[in-house]
DODOVEX-149211 format. One record per residue: residue in three letters; x, y, z of N, C-alpha, C, CB in turn; residue number from 0. Coordinates in nm, 2 decimals. Glycine has a CB too. Example, Ala and Ser with C-alpha at 12.3 -4.5 7.8 and 13.67 -1.06 7.14 Angstrom:
% DODOVEX-149211
{site ALA, {1.32, -0.57, 0.78}, {1.23, -0.45, 0.78}, {1.32, -0.33, 0.78}, {1.13, -0.45, 0.90}, 0}
{site SER, {1.28, -0.22, 0.71}, {1.37, -0.11, 0.71}, {1.29, 0.00, 0.79}, {1.41, -0.06, 0.57}, 1}
***
This chain:
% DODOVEX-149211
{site UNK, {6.67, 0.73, 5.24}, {6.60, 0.82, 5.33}, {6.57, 0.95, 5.25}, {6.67, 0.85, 5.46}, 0}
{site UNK, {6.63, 1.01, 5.19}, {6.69, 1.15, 5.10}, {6.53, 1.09, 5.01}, {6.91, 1.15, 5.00}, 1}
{site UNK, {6.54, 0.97, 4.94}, {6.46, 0.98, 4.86}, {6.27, 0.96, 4.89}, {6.52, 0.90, 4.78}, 2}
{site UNK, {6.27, 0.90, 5.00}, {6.14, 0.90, 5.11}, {6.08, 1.07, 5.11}, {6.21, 0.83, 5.29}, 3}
{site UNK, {6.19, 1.12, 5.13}, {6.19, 1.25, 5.21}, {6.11, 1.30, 5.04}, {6.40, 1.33, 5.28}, 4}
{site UNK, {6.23, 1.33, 4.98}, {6.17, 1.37, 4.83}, {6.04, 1.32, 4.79}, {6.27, 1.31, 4.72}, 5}
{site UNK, {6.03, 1.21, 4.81}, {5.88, 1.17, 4.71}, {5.72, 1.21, 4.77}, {5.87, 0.97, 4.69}, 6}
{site UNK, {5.77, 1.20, 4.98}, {5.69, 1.32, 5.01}, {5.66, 1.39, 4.95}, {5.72, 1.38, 5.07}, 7}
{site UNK, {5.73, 1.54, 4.98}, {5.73, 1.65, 4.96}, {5.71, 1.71, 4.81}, {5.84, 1.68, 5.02}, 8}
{site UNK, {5.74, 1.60, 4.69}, {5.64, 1.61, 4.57}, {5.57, 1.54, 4.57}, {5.67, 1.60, 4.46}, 9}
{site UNK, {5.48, 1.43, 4.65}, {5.34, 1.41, 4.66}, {5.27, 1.53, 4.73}, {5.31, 1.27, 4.75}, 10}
{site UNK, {5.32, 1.61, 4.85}, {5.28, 1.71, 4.90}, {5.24, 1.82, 4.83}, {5.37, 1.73, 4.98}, 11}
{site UNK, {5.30, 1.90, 4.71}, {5.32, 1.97, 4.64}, {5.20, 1.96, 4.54}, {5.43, 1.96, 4.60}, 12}
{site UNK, {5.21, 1.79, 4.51}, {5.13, 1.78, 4.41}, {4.98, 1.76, 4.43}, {5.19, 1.68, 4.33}, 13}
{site UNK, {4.96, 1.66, 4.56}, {4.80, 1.75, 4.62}, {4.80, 1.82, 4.64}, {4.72, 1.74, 4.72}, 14}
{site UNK, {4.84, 1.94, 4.69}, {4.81, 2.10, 4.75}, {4.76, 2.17, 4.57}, {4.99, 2.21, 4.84}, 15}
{site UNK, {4.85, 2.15, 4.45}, {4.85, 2.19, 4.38}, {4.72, 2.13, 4.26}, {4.97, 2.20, 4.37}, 16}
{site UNK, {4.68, 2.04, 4.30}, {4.54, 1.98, 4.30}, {4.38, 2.00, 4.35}, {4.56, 1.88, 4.36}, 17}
{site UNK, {4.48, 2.04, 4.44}, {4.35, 2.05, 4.51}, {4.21, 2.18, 4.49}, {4.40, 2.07, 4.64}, 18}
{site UNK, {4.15, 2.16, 4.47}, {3.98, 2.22, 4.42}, {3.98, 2.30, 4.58}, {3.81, 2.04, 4.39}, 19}
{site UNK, {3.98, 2.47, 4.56}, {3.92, 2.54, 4.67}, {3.83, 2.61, 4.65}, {3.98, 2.60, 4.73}, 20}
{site UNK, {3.75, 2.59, 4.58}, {3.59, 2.64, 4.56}, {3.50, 2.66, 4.67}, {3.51, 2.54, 4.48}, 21}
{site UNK, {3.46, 2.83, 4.62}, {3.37, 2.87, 4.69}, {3.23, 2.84, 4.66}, {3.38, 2.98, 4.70}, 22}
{site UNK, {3.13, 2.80, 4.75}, {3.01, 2.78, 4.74}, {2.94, 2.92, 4.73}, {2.96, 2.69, 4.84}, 23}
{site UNK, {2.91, 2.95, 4.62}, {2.79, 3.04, 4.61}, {2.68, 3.09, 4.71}, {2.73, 2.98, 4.53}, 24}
{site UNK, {2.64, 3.02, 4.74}, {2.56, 3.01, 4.90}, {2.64, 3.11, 5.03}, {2.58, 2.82, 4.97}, 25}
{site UNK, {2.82, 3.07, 5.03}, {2.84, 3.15, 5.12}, {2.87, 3.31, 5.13}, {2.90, 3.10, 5.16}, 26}
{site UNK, {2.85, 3.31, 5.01}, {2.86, 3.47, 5.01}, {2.73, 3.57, 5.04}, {2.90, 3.50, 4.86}, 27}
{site UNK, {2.59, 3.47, 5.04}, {2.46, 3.54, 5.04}, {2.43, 3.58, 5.17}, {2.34, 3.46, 4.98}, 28}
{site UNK, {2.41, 3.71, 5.20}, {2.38, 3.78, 5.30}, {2.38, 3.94, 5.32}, {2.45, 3.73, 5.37}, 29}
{site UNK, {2.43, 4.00, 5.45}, {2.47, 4.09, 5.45}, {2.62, 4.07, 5.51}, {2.39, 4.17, 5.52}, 30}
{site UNK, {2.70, 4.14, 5.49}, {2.85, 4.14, 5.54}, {2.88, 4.29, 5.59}, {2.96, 4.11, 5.41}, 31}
{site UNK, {2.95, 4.32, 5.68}, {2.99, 4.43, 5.74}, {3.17, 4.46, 5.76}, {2.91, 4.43, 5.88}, 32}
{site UNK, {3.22, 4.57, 5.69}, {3.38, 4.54, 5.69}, {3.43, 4.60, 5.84}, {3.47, 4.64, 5.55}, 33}
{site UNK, {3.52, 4.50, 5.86}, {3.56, 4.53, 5.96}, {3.75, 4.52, 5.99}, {3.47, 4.45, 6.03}, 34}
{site UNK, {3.80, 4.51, 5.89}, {3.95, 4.56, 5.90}, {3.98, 4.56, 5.79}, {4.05, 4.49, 5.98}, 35}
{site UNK, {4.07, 4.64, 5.79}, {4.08, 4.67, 5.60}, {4.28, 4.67, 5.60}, {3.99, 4.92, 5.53}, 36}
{site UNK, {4.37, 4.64, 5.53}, {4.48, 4.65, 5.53}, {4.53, 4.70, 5.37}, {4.52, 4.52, 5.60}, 37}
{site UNK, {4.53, 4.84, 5.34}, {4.56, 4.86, 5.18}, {4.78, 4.89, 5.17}, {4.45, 5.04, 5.13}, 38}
{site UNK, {4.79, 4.83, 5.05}, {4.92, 4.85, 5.07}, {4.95, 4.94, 4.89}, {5.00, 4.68, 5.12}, 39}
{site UNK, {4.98, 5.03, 4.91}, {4.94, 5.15, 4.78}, {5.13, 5.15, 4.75}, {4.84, 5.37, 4.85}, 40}
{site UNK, {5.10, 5.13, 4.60}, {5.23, 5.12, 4.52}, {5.24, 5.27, 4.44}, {5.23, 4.98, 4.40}, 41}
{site UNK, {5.34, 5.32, 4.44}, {5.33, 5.45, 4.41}, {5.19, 5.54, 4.36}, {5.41, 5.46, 4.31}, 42}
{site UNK, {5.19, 5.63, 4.47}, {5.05, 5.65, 4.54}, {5.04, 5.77, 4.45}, {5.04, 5.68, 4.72}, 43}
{site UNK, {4.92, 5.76, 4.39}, {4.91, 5.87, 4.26}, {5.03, 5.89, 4.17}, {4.87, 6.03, 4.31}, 44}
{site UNK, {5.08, 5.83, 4.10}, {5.17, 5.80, 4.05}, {5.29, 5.91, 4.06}, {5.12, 5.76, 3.93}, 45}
{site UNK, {5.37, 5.92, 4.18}, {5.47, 5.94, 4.26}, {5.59, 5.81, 4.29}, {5.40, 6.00, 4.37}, 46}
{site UNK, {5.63, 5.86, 4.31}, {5.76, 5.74, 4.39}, {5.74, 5.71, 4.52}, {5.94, 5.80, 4.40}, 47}
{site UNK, {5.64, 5.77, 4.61}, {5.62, 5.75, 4.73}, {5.47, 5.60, 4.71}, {5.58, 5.93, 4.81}, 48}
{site UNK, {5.49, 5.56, 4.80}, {5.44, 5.46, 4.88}, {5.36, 5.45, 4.98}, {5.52, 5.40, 4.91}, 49}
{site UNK, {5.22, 5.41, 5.02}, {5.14, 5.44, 5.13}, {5.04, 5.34, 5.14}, {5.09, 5.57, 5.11}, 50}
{site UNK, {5.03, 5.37, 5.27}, {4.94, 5.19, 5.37}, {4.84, 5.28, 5.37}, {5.00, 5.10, 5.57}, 51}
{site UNK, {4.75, 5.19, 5.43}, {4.63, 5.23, 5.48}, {4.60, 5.15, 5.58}, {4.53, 5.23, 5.39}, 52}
{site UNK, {4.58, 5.12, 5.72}, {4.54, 5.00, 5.79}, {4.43, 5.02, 5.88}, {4.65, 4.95, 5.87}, 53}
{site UNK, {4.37, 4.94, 5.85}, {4.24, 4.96, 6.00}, {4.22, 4.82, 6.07}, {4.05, 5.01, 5.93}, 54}
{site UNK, {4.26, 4.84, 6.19}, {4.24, 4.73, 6.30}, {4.06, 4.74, 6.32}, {4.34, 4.78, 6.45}, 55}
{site UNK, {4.06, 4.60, 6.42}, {3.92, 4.55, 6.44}, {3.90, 4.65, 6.54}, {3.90, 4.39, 6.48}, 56}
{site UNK, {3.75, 4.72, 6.47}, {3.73, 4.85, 6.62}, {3.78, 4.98, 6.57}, {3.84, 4.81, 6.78}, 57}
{site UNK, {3.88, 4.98, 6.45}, {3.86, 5.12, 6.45}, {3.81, 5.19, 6.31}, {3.98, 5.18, 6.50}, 58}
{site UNK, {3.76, 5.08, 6.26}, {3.68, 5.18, 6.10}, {3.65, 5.34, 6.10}, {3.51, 5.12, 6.08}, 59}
{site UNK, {3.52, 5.33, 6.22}, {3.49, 5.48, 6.22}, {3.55, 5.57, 6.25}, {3.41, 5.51, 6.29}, 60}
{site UNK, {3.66, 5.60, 6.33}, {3.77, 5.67, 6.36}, {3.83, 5.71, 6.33}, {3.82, 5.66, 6.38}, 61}
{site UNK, {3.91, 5.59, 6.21}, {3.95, 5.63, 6.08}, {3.89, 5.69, 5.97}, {3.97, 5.55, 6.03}, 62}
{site UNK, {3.80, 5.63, 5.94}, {3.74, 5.69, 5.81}, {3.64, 5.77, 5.82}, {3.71, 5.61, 5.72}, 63}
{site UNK, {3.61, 5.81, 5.94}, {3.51, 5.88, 6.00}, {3.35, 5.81, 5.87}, {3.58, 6.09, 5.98}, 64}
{site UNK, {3.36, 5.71, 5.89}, {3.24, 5.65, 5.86}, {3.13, 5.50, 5.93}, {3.29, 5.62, 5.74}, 65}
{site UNK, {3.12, 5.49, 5.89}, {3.00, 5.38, 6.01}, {3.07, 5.25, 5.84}, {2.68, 5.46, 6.04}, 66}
{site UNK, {3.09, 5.13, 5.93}, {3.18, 4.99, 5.82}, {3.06, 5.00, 5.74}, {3.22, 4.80, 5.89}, 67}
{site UNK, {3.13, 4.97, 5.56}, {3.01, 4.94, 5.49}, {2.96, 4.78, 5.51}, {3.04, 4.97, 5.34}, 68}
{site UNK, {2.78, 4.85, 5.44}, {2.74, 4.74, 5.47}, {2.71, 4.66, 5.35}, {2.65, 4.75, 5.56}, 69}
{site UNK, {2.78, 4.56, 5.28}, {2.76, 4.50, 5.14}, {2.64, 4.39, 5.19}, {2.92, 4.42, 5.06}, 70}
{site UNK, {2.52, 4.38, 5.07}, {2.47, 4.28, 5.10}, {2.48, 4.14, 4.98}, {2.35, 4.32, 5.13}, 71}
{site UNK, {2.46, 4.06, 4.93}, {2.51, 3.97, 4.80}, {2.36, 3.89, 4.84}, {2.69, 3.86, 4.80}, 72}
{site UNK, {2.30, 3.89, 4.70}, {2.18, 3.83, 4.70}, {2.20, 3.74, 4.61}, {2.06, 3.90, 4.68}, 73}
{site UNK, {2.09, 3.64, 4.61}, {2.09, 3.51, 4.54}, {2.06, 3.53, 4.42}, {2.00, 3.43, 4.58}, 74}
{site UNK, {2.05, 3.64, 4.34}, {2.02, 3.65, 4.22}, {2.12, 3.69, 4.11}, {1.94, 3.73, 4.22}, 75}
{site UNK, {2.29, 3.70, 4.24}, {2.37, 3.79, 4.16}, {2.42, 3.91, 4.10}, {2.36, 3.78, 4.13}, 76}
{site UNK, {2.33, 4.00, 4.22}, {2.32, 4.12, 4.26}, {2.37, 4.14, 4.38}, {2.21, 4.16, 4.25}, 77}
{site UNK, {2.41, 4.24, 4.40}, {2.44, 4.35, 4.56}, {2.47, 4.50, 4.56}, {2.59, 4.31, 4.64}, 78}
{site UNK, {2.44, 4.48, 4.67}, {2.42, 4.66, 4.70}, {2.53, 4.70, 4.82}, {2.23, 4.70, 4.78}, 79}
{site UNK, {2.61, 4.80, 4.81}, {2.69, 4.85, 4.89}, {2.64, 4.98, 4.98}, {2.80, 4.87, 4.80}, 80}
{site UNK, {2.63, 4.95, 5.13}, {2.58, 5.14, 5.14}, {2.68, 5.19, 5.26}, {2.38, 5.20, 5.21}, 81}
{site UNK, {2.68, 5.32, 5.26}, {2.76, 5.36, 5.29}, {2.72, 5.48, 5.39}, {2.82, 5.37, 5.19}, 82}
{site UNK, {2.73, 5.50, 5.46}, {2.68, 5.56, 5.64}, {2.77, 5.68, 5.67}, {2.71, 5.43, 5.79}, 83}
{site UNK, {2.72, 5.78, 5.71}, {2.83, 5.89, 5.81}, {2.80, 5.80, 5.93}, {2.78, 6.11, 5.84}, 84}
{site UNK, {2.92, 5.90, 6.05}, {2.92, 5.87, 6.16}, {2.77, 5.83, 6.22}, {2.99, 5.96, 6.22}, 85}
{site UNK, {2.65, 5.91, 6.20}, {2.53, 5.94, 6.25}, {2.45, 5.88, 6.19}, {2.50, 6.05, 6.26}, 86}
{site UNK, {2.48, 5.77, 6.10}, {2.40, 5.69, 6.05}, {2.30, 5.71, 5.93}, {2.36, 5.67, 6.14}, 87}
{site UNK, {2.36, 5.83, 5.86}, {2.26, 5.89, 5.74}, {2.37, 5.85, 5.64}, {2.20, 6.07, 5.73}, 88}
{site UNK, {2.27, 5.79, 5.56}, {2.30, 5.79, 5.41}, {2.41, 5.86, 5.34}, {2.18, 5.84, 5.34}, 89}
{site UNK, {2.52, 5.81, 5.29}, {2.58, 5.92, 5.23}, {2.65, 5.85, 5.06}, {2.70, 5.97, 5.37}, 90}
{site UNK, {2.63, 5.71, 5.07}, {2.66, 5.66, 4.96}, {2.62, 5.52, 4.89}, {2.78, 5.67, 4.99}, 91}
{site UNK, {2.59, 5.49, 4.79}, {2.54, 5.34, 4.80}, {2.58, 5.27, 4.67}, {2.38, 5.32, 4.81}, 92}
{site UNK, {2.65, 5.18, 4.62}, {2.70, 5.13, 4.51}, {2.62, 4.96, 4.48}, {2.87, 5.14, 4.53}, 93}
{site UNK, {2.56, 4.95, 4.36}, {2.50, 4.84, 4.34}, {2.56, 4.77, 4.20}, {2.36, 4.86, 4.34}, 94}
{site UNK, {2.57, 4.63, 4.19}, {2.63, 4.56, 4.12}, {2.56, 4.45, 4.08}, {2.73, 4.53, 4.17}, 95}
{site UNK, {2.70, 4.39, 4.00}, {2.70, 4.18, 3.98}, {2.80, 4.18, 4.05}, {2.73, 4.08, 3.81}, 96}
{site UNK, {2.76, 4.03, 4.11}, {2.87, 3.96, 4.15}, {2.84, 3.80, 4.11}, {2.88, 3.98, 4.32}, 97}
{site UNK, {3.00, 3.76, 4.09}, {2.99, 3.59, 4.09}, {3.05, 3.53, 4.13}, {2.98, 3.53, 4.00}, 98}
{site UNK, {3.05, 3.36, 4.17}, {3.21, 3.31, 4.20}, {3.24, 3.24, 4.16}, {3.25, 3.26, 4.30}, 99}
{site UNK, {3.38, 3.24, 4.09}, {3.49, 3.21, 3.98}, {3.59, 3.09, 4.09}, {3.59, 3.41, 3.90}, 100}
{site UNK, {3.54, 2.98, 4.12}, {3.66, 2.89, 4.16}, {3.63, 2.95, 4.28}, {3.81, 2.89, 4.09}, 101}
{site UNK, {3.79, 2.98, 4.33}, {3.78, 3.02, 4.47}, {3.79, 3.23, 4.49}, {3.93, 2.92, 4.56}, 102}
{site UNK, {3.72, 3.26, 4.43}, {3.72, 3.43, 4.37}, {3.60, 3.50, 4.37}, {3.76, 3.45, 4.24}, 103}
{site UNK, {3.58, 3.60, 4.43}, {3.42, 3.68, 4.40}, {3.49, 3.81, 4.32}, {3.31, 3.73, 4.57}, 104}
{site UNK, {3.41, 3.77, 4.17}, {3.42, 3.84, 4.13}, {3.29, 3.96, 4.14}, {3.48, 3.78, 4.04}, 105}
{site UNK, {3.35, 4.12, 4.10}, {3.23, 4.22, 4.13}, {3.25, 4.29, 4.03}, {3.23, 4.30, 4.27}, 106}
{site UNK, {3.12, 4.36, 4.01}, {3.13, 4.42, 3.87}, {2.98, 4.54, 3.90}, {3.12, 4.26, 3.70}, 107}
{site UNK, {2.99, 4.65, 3.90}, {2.94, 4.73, 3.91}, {3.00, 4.91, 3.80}, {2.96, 4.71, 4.05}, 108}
{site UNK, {2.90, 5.00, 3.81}, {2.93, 5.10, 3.74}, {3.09, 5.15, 3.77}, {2.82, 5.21, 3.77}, 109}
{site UNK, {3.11, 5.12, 3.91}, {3.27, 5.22, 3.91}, {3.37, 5.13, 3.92}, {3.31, 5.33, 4.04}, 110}
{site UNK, {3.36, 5.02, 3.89}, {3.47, 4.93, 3.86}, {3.45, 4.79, 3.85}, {3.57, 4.94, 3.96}, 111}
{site UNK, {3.52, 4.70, 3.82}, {3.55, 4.60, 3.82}, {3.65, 4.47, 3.91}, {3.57, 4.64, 3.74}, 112}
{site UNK, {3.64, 4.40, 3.98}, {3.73, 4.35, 4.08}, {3.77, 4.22, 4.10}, {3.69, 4.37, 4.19}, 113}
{site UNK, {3.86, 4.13, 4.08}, {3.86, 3.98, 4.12}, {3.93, 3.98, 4.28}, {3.94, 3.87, 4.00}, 114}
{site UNK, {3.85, 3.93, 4.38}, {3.86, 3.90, 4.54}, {3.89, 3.75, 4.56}, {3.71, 3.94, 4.62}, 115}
{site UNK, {4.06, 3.72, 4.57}, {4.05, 3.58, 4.61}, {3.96, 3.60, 4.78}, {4.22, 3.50, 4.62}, 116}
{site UNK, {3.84, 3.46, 4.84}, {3.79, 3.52, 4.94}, {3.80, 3.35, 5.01}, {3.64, 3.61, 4.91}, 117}
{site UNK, {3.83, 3.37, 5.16}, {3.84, 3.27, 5.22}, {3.71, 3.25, 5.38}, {4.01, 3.29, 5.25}, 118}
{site UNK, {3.70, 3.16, 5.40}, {3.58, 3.20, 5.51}, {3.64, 3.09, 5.64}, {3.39, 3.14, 5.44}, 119}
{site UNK, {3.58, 3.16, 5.70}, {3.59, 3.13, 5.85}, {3.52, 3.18, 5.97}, {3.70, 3.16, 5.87}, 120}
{site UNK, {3.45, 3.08, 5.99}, {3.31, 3.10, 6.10}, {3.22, 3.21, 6.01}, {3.37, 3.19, 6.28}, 121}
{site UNK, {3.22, 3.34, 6.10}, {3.12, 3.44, 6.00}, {3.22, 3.54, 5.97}, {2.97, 3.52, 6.06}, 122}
{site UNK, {3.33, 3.52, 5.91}, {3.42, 3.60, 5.88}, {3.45, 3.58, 5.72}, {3.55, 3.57, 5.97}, 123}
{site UNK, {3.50, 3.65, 5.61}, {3.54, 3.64, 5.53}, {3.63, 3.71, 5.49}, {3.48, 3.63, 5.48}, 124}
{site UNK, {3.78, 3.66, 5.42}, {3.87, 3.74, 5.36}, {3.87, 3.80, 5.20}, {3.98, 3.66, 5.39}, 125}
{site UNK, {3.92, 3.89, 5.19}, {3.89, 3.93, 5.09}, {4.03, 4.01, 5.02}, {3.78, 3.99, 5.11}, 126}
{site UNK, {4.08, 3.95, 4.94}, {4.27, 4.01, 4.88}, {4.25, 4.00, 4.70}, {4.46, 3.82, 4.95}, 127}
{site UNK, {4.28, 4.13, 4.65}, {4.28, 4.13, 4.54}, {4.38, 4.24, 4.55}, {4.17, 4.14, 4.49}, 128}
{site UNK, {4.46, 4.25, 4.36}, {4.55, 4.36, 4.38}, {4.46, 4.48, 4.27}, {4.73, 4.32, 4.33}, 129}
{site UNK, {4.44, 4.60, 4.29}, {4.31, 4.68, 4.23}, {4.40, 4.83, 4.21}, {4.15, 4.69, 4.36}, 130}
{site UNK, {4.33, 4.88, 4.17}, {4.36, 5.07, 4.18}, {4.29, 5.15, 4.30}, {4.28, 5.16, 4.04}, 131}
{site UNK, {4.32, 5.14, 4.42}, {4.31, 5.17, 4.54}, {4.29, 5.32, 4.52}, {4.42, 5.12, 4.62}, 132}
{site UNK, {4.39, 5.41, 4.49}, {4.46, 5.54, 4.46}, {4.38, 5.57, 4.33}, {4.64, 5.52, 4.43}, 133}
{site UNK, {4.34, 5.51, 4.32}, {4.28, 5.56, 4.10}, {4.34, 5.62, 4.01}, {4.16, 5.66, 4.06}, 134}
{site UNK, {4.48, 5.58, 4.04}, {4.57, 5.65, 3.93}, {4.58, 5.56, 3.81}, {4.71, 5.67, 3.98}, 135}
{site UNK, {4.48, 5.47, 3.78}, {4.53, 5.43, 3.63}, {4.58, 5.28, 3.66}, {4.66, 5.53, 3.56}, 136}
{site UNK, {4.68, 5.25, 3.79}, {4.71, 5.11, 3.77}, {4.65, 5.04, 3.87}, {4.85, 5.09, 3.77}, 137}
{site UNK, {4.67, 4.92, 3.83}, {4.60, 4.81, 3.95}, {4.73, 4.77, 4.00}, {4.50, 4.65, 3.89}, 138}
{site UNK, {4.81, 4.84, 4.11}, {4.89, 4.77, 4.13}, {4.90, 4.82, 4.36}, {5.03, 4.80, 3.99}, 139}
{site UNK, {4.79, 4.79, 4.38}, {4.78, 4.83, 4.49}, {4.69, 4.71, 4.56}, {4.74, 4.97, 4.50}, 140}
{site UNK, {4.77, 4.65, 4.70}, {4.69, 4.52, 4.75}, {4.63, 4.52, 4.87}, {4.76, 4.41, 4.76}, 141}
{site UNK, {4.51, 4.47, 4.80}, {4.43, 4.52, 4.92}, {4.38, 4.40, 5.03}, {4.29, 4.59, 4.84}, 142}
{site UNK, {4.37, 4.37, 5.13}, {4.34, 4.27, 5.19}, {4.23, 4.33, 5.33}, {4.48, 4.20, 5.23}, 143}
{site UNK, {4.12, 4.30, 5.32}, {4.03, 4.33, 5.38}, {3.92, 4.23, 5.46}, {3.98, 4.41, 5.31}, 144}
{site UNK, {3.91, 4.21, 5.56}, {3.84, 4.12, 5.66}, {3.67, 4.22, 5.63}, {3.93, 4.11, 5.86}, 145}
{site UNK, {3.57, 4.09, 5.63}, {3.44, 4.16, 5.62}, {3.35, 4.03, 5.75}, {3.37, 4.17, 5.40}, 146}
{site UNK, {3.27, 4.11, 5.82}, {3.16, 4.00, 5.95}, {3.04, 3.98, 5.89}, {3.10, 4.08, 6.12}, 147}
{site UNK, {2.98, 3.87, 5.87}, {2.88, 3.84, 5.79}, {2.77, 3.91, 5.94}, {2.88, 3.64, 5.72}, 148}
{site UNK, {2.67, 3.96, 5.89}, {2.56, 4.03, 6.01}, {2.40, 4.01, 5.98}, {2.58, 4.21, 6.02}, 149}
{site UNK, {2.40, 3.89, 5.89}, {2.24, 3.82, 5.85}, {2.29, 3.72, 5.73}, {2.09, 3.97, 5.78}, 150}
***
């Protein structure tokens, strides 16, 4: 039985660890709108102190006293990021490459660089990479951010 049990649980192991989770290209093309953000900051400007960041569904603006960005990812491998005060004016806009690497969007624009493992669901997409949140120099801050696809 012991060994039934065993040959499972490394057949188990060994499809999961097989297995192909590739993102289709396709699903990234649109507009996306963020809508919860969860940052978890490893010595925060390079201090010994430690700091979150969290935003629940509903409260972006509140928090960041900004309107959710709105990223769009076009078919060409381009996107454009913008960025809204409360009142709906212009206040910021960042444009790029993007591509997808297996199951990863990677982004590449003037102020940085990023690999996003990204998972989908319905018109939702996850998005977890570990980056320089803080901009102190290290990538060692993880970011996990939910984005609503909105076209």
């Amino acid at each position: 039985m012991k060994r039934i049990i065993l040959f499972v649980l490394v057949l188990g192991i060994t499809c999961s660890c097989t297995k192909s989770n590739r993102v289709d290209p396709s699903q990234i093309v649109g507009t996306w709108e963020n809508t919860e953000l969860d940052v978890d900051i490893k010595t925060y400007n390079k201090t010994n102190l430690d700091s979150a960041l969290q935003i629940e569904l509903g409260e972006w603006e509140a928090i960041l006293k900004l309107k959710p960005i709105k990223t769009t990812y076009f078919e060409d491998g381009t996107f454009v990021a913008k960025y809204f005060d409360l009142e709906g004016n212009p206040v910021g806009e960042e444009k790029g490459d993007w591509k997808i690497v297996n199951d990863s969007l990677a982004i590449n624009s003037a102020g940085y660089k990023n690999i996003y493992h990204v998972t989908f669901k319905a018109d939702k997409a996850r998005f977890i990479s570990i980056l320089d949140w803080d901009q102190d120099g290290d990538r060692d801050d993880l970011y996990d951010g939910w984005q609503k696809k909105v076209n």
